[in-house]
KELUM-436272 format. One record per atom (N, C-alpha, C, O): residue number from 0; atom name; residue in one letter; x, y, z. Coordinates in pm, whole numbers, plus 50000, padded with zeros to 5 digits. Layout:
KELUM-436272
R     i   at   aa       x       y       z
R   NUM   CA    A       X       Y       Z
...
This chain:
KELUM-436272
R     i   at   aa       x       y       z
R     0    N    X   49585   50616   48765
R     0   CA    X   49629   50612   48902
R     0    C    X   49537   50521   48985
R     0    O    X   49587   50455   49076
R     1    N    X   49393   50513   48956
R     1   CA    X   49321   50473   49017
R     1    C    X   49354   50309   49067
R     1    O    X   49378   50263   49179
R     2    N    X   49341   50226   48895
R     2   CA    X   49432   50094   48879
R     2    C    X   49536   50090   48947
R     2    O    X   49543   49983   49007
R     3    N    X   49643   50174   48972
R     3   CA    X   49788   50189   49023
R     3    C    X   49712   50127   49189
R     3    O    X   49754   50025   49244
R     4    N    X   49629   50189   49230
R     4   CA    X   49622   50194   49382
R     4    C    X   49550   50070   49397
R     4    O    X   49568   49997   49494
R     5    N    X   49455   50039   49285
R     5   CA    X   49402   49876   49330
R     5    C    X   49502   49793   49314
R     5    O    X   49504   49707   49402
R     6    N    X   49610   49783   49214
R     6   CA    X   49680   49678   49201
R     6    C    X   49790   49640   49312
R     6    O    X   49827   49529   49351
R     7    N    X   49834   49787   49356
R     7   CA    X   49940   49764   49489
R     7    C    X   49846   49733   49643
R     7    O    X   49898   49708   49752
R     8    N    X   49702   49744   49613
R     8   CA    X   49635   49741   49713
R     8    C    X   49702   49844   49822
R     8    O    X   49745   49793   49926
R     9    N    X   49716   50010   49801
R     9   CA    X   49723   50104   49812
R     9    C    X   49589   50179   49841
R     9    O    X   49500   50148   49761
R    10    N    X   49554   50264   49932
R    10   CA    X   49442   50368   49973
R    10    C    X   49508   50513   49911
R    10    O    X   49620   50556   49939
R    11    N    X   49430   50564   49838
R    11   CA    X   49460   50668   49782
R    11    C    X   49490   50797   49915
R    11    O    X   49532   50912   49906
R    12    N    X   49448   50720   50027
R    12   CA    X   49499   50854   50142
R    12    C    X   49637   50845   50175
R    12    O    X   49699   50931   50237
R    13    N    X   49684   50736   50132
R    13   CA    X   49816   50729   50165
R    13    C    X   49919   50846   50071
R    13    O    X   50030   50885   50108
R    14    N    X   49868   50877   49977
R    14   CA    X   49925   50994   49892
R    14    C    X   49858   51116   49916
R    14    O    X   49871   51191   49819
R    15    N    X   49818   51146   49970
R    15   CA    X   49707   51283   50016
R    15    C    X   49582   51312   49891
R    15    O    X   49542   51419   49844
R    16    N    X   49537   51161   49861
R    16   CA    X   49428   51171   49724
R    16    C    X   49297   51191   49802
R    16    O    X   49200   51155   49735
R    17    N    X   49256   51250   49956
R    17   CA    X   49137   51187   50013
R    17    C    X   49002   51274   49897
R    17    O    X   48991   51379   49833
R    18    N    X   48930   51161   49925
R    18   CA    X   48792   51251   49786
R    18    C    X   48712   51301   49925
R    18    O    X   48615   51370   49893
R    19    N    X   48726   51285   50087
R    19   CA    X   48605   51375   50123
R    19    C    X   48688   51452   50191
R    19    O    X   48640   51475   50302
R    20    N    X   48779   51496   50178
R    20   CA    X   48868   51655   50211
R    20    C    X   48914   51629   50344
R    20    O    X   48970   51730   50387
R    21    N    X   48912   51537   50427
R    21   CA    X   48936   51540   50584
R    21    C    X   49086   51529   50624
R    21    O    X   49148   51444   50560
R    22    N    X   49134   51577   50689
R    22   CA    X   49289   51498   50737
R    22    C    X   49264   51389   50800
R    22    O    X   49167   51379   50876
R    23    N    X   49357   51279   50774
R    23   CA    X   49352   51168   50851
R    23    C    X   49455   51169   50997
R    23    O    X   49547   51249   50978
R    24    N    X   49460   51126   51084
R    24   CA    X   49553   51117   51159
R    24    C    X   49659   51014   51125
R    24    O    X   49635   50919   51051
R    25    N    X   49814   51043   51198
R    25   CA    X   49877   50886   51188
R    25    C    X   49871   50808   51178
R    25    O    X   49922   50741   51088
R    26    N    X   49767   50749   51322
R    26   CA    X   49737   50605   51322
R    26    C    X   49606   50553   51226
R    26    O    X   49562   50442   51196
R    27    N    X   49572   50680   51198
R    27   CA    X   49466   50630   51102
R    27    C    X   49528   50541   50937
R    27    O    X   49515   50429   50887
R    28    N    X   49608   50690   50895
R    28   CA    X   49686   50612   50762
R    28    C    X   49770   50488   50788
R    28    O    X   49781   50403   50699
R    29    N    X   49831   50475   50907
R    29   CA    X   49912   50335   50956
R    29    C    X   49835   50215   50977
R    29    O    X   49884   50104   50999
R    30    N    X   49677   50248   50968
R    30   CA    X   49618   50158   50963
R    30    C    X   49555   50117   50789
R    30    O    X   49514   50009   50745
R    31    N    X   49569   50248   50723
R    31   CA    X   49503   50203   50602
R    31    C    X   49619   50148   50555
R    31    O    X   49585   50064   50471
R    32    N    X   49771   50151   50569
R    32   CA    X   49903   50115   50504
R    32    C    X   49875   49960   50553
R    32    O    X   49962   49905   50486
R    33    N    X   49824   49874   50611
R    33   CA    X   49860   49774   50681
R    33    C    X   49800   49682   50563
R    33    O    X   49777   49578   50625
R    34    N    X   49777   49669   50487
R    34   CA    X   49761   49563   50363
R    34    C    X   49892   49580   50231
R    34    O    X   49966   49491   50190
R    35    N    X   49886   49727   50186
R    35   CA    X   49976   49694   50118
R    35    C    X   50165   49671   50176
R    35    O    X   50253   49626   50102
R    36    N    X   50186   49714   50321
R    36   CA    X   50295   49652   50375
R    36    C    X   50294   49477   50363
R    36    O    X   50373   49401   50305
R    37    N    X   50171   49452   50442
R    37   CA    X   50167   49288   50445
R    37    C    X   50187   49198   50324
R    37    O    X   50219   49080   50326
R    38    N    X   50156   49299   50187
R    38   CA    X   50174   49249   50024
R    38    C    X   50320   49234   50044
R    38    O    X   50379   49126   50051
R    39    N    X   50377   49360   50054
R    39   CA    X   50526   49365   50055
R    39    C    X   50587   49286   50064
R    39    O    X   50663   49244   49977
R    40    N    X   50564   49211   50254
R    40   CA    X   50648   49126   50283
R    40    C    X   50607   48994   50240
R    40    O    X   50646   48899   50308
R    41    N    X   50544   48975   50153
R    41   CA    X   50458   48861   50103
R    41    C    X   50581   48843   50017
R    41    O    X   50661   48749   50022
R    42    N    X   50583   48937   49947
R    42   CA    X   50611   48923   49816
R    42    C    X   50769   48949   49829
R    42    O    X   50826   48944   49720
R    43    N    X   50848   48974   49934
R    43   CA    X   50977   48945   49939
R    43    C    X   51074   48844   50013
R    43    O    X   51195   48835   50036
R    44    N    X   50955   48771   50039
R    44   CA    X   51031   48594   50024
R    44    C    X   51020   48572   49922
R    44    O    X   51029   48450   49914
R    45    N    X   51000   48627   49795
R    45   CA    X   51034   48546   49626
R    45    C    X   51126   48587   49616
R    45    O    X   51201   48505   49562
R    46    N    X   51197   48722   49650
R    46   CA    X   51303   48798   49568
R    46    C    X   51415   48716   49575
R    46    O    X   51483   48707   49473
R    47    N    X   51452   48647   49685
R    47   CA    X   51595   48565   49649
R    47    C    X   51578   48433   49537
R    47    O    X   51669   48369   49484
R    48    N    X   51423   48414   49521
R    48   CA    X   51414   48291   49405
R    48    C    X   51422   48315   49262
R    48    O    X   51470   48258   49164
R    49    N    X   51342   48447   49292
R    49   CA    X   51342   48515   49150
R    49    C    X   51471   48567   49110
R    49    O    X   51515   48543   48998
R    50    N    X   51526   48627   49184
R    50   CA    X   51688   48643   49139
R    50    C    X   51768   48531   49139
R    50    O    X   51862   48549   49061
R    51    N    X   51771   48438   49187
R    51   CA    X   51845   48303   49102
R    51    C    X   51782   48221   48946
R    51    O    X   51842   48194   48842
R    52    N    X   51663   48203   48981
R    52   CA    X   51613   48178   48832
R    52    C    X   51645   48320   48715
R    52    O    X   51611   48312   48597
């Protein structure tokens, strides 16, 4: 899982994995989400290329 979360560039708080027990708030996790969204949309301007090739 660990790999899983580096490769999507994922924070394991985003799944409720925190290792020092705290709740996060909303804007807190909406801030740790803000890299692997930005991957996202990175990565879905290929999808119409990759689906024609």
């Amino acid at each position: 899982m660990e790999q899983m979360y580096i490769l999507s560039n994922t924070t394991t708080a985003a799944f409720g994995q925190l290792k020092s027990g705290l709740a996060e708030s909303g804007s807190a996790l909406r801030r740790l989400m803000m890299a692997p969204l930005t991957k996202v949309n990175r990565v879905r301007r290929f999808d119409p290329v990759v689906k024609k090739v």
